[in-house]
The first five atom37 places (N, CA, C, CB, O) and aatype in JSON, in Angstrom:
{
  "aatype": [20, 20, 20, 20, 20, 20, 20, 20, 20, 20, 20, 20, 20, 20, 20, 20, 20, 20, 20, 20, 20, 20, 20, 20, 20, 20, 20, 20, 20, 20, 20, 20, 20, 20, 20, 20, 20, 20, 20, 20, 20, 20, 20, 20, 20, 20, 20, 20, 20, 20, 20, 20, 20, 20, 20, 20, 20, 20, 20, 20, 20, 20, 20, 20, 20, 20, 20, 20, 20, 20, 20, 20, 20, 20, 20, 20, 20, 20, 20, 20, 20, 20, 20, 20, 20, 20, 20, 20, 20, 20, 20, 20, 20, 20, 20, 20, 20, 20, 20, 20, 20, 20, 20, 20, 20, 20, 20, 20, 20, 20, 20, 20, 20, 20, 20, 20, 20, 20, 20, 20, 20, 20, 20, 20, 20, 20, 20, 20, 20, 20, 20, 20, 20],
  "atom_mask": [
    [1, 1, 1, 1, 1],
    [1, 1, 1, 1, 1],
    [1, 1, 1, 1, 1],
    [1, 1, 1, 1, 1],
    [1, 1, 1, 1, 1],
    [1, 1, 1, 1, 1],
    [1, 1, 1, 1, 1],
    [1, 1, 1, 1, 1],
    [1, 1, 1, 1, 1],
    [1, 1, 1, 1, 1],
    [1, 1, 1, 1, 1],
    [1, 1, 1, 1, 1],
    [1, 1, 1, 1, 1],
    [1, 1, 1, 1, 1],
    [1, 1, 1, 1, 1],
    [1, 1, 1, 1, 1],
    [1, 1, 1, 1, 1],
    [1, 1, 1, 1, 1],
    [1, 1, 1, 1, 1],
    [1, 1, 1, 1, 1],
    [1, 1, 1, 1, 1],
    [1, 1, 1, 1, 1],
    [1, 1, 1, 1, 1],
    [1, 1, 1, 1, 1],
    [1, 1, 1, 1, 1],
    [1, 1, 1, 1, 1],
    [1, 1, 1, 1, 1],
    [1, 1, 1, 1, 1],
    [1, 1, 1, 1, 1],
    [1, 1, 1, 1, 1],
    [1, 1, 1, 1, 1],
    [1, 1, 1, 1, 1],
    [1, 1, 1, 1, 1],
    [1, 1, 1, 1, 1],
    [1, 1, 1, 1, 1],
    [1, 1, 1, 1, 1],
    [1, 1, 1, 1, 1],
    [1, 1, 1, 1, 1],
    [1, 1, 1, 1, 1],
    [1, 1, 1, 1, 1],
    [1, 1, 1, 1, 1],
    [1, 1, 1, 1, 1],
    [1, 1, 1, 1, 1],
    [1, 1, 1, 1, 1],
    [1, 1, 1, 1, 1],
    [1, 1, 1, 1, 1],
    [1, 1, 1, 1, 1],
    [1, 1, 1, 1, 1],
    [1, 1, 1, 1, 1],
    [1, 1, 1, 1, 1],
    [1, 1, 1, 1, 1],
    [1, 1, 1, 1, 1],
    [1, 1, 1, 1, 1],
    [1, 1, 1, 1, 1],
    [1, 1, 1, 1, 1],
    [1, 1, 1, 1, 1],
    [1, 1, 1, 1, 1],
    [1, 1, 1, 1, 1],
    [1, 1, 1, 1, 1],
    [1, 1, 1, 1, 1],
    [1, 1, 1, 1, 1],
    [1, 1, 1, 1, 1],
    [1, 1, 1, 1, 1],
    [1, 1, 1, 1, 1],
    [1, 1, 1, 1, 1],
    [1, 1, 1, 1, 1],
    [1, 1, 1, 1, 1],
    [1, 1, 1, 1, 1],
    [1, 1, 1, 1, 1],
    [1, 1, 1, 1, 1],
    [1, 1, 1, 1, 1],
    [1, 1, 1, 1, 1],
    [1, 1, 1, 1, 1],
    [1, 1, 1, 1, 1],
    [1, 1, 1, 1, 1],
    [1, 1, 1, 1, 1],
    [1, 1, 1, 1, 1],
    [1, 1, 1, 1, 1],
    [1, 1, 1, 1, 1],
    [1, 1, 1, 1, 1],
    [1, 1, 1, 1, 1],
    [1, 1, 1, 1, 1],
    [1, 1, 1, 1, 1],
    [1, 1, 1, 1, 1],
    [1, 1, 1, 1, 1],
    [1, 1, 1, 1, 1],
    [1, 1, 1, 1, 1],
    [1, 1, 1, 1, 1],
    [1, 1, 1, 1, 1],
    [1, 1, 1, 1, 1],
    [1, 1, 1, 1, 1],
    [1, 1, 1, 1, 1],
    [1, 1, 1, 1, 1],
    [1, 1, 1, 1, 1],
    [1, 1, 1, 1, 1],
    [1, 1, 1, 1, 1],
    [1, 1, 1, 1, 1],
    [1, 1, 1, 1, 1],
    [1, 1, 1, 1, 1],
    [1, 1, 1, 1, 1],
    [1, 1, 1, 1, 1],
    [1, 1, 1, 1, 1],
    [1, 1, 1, 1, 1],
    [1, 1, 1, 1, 1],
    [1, 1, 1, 1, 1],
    [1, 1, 1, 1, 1],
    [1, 1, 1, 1, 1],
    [1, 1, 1, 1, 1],
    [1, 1, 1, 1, 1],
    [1, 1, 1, 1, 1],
    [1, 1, 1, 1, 1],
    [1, 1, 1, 1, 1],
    [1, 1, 1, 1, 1],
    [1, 1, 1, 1, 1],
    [1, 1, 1, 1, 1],
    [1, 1, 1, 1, 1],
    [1, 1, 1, 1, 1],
    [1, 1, 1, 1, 1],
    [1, 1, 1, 1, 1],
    [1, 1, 1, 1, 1],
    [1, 1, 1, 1, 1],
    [1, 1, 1, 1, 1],
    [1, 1, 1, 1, 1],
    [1, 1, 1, 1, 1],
    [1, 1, 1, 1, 1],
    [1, 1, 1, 1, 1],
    [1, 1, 1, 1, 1],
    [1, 1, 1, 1, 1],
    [1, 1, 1, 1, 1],
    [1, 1, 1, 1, 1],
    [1, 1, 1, 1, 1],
    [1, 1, 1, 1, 1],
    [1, 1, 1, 1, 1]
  ],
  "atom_positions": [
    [[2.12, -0.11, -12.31], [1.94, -0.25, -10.88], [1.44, -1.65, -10.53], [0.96, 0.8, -10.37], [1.81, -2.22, -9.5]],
    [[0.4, -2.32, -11.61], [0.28, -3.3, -11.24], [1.13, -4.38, -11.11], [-0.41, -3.47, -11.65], [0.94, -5.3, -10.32]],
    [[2.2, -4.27, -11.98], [3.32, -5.44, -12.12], [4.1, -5.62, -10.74], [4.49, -5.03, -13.37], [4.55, -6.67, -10.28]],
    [[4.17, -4.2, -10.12], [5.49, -4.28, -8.84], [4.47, -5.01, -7.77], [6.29, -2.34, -8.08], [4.77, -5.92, -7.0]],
    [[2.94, -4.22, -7.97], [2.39, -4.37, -6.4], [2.12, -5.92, -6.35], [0.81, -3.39, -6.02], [1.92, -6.49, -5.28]],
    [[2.13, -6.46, -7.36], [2.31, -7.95, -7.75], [2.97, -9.24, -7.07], [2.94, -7.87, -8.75], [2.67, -10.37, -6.67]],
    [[4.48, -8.04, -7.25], [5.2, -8.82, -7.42], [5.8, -9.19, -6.05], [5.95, -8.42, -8.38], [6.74, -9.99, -6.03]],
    [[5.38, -8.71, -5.02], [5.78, -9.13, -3.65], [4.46, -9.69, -2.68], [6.52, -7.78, -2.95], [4.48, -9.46, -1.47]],
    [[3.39, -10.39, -3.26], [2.56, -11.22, -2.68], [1.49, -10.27, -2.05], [3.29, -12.16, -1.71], [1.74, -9.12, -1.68]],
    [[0.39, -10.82, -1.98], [-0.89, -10.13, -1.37], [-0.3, -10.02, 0.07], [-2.46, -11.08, -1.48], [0.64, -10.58, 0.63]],
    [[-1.41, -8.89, 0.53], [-0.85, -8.94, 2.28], [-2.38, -9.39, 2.48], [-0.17, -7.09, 3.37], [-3.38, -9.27, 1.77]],
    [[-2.15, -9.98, 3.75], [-4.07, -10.43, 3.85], [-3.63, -10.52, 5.83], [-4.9, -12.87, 2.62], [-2.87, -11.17, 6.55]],
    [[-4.77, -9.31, 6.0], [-4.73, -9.59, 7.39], [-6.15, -9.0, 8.41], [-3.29, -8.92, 7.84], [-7.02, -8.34, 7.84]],
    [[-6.2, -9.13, 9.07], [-7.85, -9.25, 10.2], [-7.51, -8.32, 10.73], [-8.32, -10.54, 11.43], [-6.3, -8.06, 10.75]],
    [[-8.46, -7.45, 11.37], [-8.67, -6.65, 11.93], [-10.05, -6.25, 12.54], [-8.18, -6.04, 11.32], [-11.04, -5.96, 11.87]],
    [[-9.98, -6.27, 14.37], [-11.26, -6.6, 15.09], [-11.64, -5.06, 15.65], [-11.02, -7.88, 16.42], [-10.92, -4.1, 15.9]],
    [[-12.81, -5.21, 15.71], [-13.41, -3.32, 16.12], [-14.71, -3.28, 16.24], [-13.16, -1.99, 14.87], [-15.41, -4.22, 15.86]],
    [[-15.25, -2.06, 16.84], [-16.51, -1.82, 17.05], [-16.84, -0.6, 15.95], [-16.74, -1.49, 18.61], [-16.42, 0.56, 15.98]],
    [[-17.85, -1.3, 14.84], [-18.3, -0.6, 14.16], [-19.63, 0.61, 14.76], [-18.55, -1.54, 13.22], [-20.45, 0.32, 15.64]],
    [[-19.57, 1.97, 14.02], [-20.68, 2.4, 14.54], [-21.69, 3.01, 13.01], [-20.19, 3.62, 15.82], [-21.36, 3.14, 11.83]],
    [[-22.52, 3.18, 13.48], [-24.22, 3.61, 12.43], [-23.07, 4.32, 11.21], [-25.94, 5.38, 13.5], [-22.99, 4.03, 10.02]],
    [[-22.03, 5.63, 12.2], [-21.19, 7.07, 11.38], [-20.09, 5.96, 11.1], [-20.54, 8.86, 12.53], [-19.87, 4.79, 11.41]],
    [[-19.38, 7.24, 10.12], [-18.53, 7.18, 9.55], [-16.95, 7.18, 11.07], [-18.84, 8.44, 8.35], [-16.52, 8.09, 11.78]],
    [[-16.58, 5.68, 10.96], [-15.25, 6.03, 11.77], [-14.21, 5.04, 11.02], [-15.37, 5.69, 13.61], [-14.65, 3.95, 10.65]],
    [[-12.94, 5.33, 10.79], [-11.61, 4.78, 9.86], [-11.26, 4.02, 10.88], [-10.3, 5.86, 9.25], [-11.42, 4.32, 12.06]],
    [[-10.67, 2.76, 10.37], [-9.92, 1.62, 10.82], [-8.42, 1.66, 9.71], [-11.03, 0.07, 10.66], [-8.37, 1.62, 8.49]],
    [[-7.54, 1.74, 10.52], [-5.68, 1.51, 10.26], [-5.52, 0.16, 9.46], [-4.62, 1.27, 11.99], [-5.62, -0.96, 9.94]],
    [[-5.31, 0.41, 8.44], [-4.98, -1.15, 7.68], [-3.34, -1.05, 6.76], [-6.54, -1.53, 6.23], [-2.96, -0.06, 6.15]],
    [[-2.78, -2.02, 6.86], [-1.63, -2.03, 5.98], [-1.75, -1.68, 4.48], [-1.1, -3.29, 6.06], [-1.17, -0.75, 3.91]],
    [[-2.65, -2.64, 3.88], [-2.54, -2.27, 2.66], [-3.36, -1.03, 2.46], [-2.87, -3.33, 1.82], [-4.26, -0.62, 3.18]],
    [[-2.66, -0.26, 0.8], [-3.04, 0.8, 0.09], [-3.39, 0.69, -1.49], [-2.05, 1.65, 0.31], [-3.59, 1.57, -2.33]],
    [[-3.39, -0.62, -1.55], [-3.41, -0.89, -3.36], [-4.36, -1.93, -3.23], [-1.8, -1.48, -4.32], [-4.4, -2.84, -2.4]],
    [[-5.33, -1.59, -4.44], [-6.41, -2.67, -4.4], [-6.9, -3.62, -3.03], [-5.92, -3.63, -5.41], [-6.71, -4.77, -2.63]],
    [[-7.44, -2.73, -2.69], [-7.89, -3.02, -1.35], [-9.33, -3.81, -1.49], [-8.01, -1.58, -0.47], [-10.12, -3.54, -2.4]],
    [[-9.6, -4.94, -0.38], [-10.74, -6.09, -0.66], [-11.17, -6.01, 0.98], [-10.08, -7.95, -1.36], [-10.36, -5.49, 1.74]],
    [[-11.81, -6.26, 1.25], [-12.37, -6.15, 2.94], [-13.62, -7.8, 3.0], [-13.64, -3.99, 3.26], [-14.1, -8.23, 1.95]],
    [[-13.75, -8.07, 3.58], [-14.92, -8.94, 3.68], [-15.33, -8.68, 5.78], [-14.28, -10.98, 2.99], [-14.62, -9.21, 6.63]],
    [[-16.5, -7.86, 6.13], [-16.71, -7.9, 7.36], [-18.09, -8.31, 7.43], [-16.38, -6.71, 8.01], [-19.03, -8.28, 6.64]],
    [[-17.86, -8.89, 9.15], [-18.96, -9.97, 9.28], [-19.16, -9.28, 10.83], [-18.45, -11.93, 9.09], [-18.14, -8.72, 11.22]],
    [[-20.25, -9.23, 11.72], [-20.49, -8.89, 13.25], [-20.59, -10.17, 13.9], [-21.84, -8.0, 13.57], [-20.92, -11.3, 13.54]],
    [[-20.19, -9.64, 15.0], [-19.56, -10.96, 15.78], [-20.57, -10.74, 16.82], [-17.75, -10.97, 16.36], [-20.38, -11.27, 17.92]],
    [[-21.91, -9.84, 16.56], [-23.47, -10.03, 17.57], [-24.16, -9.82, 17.0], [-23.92, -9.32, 18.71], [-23.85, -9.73, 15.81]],
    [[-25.41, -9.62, 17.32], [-26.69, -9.28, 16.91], [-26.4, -7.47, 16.68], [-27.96, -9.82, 18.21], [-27.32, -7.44, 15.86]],
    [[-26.24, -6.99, 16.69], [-25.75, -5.59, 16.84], [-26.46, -4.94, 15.49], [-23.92, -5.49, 16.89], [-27.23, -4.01, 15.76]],
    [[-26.35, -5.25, 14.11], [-25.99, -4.85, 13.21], [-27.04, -5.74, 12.07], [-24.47, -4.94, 13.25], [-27.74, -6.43, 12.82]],
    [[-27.35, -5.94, 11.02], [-28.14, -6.64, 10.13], [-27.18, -6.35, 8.73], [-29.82, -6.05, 10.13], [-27.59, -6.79, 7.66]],
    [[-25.99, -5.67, 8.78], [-25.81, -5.46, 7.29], [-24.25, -4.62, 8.1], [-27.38, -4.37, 6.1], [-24.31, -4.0, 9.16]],
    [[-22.79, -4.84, 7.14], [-21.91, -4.12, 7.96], [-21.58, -3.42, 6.18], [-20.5, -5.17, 9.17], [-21.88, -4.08, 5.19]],
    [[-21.06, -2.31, 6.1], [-20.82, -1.51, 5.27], [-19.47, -1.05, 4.84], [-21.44, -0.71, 5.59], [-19.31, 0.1, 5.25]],
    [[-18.44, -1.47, 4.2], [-17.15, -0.6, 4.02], [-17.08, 0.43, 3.38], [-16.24, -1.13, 3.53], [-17.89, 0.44, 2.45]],
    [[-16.35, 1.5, 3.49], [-15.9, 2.21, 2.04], [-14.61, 2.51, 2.2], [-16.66, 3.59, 1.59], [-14.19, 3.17, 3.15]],
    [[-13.91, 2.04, 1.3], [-12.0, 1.78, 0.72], [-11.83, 3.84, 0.66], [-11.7, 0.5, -1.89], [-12.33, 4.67, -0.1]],
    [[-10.92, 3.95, 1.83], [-10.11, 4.86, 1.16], [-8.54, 4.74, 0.84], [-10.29, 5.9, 1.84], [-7.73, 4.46, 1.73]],
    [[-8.22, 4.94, -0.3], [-6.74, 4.5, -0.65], [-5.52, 5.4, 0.13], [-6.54, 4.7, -2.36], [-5.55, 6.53, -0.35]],
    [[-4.6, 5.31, 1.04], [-4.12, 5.58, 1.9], [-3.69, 4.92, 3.05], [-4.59, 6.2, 2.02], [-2.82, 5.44, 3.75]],
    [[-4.29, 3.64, 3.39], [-3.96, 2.93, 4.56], [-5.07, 3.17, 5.33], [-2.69, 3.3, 5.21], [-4.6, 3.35, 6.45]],
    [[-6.33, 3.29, 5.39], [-7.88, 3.28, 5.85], [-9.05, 3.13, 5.13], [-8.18, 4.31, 6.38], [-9.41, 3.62, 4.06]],
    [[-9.69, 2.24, 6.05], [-10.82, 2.01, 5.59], [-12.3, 2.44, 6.71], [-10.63, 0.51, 5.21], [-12.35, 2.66, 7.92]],
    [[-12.92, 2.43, 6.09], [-14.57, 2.84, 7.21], [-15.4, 1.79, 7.32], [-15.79, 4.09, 6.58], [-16.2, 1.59, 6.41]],
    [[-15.36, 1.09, 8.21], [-16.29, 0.29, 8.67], [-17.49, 0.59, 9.05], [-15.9, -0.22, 9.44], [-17.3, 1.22, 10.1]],
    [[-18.88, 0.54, 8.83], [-20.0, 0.5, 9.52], [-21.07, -0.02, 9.5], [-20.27, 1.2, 9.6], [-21.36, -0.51, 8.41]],
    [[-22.09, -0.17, 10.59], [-23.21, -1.17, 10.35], [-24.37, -0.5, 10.35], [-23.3, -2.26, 11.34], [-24.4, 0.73, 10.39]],
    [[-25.67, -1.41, 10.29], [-26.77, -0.79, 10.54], [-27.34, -0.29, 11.73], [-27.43, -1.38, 10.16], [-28.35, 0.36, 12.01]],
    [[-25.99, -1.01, 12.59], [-26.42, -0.65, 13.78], [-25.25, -0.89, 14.86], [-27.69, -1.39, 14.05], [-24.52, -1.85, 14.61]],
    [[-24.98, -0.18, 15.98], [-23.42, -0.1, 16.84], [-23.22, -2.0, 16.95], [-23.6, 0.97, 19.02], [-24.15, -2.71, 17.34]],
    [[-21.97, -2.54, 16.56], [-21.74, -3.86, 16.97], [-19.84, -3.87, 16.44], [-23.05, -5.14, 16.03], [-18.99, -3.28, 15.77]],
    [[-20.11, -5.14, 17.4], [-18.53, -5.46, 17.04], [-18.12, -6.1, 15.84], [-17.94, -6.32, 17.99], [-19.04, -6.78, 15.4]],
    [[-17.22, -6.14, 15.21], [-16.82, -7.13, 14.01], [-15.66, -7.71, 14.19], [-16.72, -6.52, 12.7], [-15.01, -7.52, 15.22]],
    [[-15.22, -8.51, 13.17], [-14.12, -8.68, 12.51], [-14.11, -9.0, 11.15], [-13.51, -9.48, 13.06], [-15.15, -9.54, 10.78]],
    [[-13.22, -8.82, 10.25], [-12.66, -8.68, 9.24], [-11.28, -8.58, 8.23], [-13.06, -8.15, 9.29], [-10.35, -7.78, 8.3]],
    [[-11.46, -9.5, 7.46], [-10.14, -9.88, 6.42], [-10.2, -9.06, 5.35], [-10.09, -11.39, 5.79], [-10.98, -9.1, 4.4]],
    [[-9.01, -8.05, 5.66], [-8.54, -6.89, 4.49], [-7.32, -7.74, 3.52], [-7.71, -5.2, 5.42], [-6.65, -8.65, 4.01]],
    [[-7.17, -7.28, 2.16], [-6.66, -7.86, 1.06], [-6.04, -6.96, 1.09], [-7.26, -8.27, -0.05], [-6.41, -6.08, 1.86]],
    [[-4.65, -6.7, 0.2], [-4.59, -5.71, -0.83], [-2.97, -5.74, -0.92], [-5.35, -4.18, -0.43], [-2.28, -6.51, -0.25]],
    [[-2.5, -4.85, -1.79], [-1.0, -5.09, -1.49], [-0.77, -3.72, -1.51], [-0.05, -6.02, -2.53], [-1.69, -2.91, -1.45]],
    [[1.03, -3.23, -1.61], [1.35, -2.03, -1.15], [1.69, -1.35, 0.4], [0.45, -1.52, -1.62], [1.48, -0.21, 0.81]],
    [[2.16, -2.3, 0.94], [2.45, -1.97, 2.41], [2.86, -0.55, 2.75], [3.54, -2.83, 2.91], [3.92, 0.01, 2.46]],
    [[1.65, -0.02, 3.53], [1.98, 1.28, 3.76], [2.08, 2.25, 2.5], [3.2, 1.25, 4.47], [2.4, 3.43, 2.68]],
    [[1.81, 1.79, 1.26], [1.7, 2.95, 0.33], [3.34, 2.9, -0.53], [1.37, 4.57, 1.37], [3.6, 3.62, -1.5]],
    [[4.28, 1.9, 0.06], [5.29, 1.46, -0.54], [5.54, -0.04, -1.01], [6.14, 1.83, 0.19], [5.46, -1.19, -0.57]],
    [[5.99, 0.9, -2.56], [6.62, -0.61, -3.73], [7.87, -0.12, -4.12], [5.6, -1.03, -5.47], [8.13, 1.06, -4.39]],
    [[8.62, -1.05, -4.15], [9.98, -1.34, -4.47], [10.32, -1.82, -5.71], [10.45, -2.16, -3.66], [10.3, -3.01, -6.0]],
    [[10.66, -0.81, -6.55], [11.12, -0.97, -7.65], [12.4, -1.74, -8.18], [11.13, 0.04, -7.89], [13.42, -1.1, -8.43]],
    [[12.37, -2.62, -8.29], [13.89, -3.26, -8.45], [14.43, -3.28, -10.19], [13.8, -5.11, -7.8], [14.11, -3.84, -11.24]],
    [[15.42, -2.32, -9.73], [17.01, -2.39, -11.19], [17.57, -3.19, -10.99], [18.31, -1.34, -11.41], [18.7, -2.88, -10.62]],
    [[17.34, -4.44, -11.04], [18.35, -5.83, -11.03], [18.6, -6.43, -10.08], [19.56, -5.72, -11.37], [18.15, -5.86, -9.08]],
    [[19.23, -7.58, -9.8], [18.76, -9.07, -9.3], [20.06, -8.2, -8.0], [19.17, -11.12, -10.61], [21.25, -7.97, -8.22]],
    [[19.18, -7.86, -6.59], [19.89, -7.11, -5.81], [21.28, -7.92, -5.24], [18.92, -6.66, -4.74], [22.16, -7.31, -4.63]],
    [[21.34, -9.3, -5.52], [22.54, -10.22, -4.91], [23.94, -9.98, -6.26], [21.84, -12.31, -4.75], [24.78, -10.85, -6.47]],
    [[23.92, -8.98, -6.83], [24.52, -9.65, -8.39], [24.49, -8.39, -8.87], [23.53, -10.91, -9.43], [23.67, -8.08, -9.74]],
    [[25.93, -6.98, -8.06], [25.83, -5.76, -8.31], [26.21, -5.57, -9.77], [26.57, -5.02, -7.38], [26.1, -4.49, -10.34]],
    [[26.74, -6.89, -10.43], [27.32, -6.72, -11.83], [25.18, -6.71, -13.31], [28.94, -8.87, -12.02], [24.9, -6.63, -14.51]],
    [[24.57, -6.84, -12.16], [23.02, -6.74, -13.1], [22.48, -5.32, -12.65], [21.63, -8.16, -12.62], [21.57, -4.63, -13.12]],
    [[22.94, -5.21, -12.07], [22.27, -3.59, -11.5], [21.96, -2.74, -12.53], [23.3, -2.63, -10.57], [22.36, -3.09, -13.64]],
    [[21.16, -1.37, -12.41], [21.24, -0.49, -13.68], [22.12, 0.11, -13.83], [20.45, 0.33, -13.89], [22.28, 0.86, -12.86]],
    [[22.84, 0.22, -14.53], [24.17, 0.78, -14.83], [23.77, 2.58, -15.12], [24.93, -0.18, -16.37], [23.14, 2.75, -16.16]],
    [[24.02, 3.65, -14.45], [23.88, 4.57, -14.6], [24.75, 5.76, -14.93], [23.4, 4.56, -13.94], [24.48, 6.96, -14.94]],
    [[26.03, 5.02, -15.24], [27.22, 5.36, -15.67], [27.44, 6.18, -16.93], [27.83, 4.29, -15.74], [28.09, 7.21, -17.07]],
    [[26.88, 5.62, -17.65], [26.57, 6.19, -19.04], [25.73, 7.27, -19.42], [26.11, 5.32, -19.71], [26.01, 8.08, -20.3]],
    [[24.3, 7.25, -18.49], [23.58, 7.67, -18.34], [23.47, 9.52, -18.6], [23.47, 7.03, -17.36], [22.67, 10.13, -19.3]],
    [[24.61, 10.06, -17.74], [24.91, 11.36, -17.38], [23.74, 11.54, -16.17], [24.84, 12.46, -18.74], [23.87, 11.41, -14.96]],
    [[22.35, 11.94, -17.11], [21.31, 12.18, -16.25], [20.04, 11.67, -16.38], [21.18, 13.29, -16.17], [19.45, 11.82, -17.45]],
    [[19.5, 11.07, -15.4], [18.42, 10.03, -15.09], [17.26, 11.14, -14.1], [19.23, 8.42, -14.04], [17.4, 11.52, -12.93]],
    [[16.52, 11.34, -14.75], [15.57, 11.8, -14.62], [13.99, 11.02, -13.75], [15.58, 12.13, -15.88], [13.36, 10.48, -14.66]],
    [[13.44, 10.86, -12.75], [12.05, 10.35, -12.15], [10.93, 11.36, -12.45], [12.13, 10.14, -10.51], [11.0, 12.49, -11.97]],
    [[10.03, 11.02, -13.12], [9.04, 11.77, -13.11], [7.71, 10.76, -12.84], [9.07, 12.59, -14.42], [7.51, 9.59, -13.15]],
    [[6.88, 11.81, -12.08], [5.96, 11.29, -11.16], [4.85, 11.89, -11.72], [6.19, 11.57, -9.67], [4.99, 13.11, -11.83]],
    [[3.23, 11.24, -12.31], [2.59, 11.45, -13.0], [1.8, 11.28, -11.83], [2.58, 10.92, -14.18], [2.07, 10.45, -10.96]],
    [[0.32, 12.45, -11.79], [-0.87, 11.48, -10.69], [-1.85, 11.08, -11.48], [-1.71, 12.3, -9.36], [-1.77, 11.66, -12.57]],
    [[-2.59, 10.49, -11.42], [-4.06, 9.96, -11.92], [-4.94, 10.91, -11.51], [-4.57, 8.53, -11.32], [-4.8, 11.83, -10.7]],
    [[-6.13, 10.47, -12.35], [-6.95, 11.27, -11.94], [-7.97, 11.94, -10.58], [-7.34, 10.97, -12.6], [-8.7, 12.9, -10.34]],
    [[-7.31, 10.42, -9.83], [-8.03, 10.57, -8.33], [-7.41, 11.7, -7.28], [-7.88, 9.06, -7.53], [-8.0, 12.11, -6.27]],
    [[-5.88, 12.18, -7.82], [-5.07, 12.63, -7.44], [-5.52, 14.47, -6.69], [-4.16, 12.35, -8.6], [-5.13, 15.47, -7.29]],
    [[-6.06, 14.54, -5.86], [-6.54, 16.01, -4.8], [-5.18, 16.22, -4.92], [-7.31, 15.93, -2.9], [-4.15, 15.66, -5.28]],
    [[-5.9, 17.96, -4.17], [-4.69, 18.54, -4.18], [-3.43, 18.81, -2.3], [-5.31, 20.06, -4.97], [-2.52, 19.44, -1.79]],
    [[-4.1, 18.09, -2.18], [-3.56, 17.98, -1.18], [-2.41, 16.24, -0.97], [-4.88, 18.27, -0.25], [-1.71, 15.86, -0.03]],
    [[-2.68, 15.66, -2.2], [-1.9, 14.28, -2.04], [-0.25, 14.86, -1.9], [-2.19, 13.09, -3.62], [0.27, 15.97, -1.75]],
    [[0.19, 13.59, -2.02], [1.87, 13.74, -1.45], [2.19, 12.61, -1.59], [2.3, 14.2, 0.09], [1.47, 11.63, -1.39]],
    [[4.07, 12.63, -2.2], [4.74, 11.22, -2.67], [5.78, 11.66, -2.38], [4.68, 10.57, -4.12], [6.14, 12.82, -2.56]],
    [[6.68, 10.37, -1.67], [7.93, 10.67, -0.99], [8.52, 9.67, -1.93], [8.08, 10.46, 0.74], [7.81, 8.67, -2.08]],
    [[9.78, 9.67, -2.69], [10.18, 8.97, -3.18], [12.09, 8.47, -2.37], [9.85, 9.58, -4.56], [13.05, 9.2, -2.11]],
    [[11.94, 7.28, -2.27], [13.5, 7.32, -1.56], [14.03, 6.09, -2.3], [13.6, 7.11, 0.39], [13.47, 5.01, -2.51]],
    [[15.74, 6.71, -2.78], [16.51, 5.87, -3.82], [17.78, 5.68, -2.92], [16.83, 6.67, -5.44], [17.88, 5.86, -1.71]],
    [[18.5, 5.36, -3.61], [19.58, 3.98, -3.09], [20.86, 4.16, -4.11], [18.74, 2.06, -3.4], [20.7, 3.77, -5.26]],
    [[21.56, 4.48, -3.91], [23.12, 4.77, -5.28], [24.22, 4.14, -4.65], [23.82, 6.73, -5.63], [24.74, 4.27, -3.54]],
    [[24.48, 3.36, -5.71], [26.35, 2.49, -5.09], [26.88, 3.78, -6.39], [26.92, -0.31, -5.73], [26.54, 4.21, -7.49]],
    [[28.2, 4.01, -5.06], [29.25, 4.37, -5.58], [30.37, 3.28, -5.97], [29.65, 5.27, -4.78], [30.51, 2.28, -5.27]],
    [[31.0, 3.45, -6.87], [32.51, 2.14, -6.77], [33.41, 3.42, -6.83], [32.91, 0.61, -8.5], [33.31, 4.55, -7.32]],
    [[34.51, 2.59, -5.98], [35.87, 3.46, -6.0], [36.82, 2.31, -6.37], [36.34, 4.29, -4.42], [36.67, 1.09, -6.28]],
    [[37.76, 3.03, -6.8], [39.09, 2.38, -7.53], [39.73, 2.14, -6.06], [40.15, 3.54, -8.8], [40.01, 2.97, -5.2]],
    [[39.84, 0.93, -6.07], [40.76, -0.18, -4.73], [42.11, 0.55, -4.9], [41.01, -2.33, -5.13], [42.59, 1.04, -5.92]],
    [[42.71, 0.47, -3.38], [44.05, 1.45, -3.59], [45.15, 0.16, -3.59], [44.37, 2.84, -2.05], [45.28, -0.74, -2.76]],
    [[45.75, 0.37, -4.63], [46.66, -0.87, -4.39], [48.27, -0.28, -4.74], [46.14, -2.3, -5.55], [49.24, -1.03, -4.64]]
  ]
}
């Protein structure tokens, strides 16, 4: 996982809000190795608090009701990586699945894995047909 989420560049982006004392989630793109750095933008607060949940949210809060902003890291847009079978311009590198008969995906969870998680997996198949000549 680490090689793909890699391999298409960190996402790094800000996100402005009013933190409170409780627990309230802020919408973030990334879902993989997630980094936050928040700072209050008043007197509001003496200390601002994250905790990463993996999913596309995070919890912002302070010691006390104030506004922030903050630069989230991480990669995995939306919880999707793109696996690439060959150099997509150059259908002659592709994975050849021809031979294959049957190609099997199996999906392992980790241990963080509740029972309530969920994985949508969506694939992509070239057919070739014989040119009518």
């Amino acid at each position: 996982m680490k090689y793909f989420a890699n391999l298409y560049g960190k996402i790094d982006e800000s996100v402005y809000g009013a933190a409170l004392t409780t627990t309230r989630d802020f919408y973030i793109m990334s879902t993989y190795e997630v980094m936050a750095a928040a700072t209050a933008t008043g007197f509001g607060a003496a200390y601002l608090k994250s905790e990463l949940a993996y999913g596309g949210n995070i919890d912002i809060r302070g010691s006390g009701a104030c506004n922030f902003m903050a630069n989230i890291t991480g990669f995995a847009p939306f919880g999707g990586l793109y696996l690439p079978f060959g150099e997509p311009s150059d259908p002659e590198n592709w994975y050849n699945t021809m031979k294959v008969g049957s190609l099997q995906l199996r999906i392992k969870g980790g241990s963080s894995v509740g029972a309530s998680s969920t994985c949508q997996i969506v694939t992509q198949q070239l057919r070739k047909y014989a040119s009518g000549a």
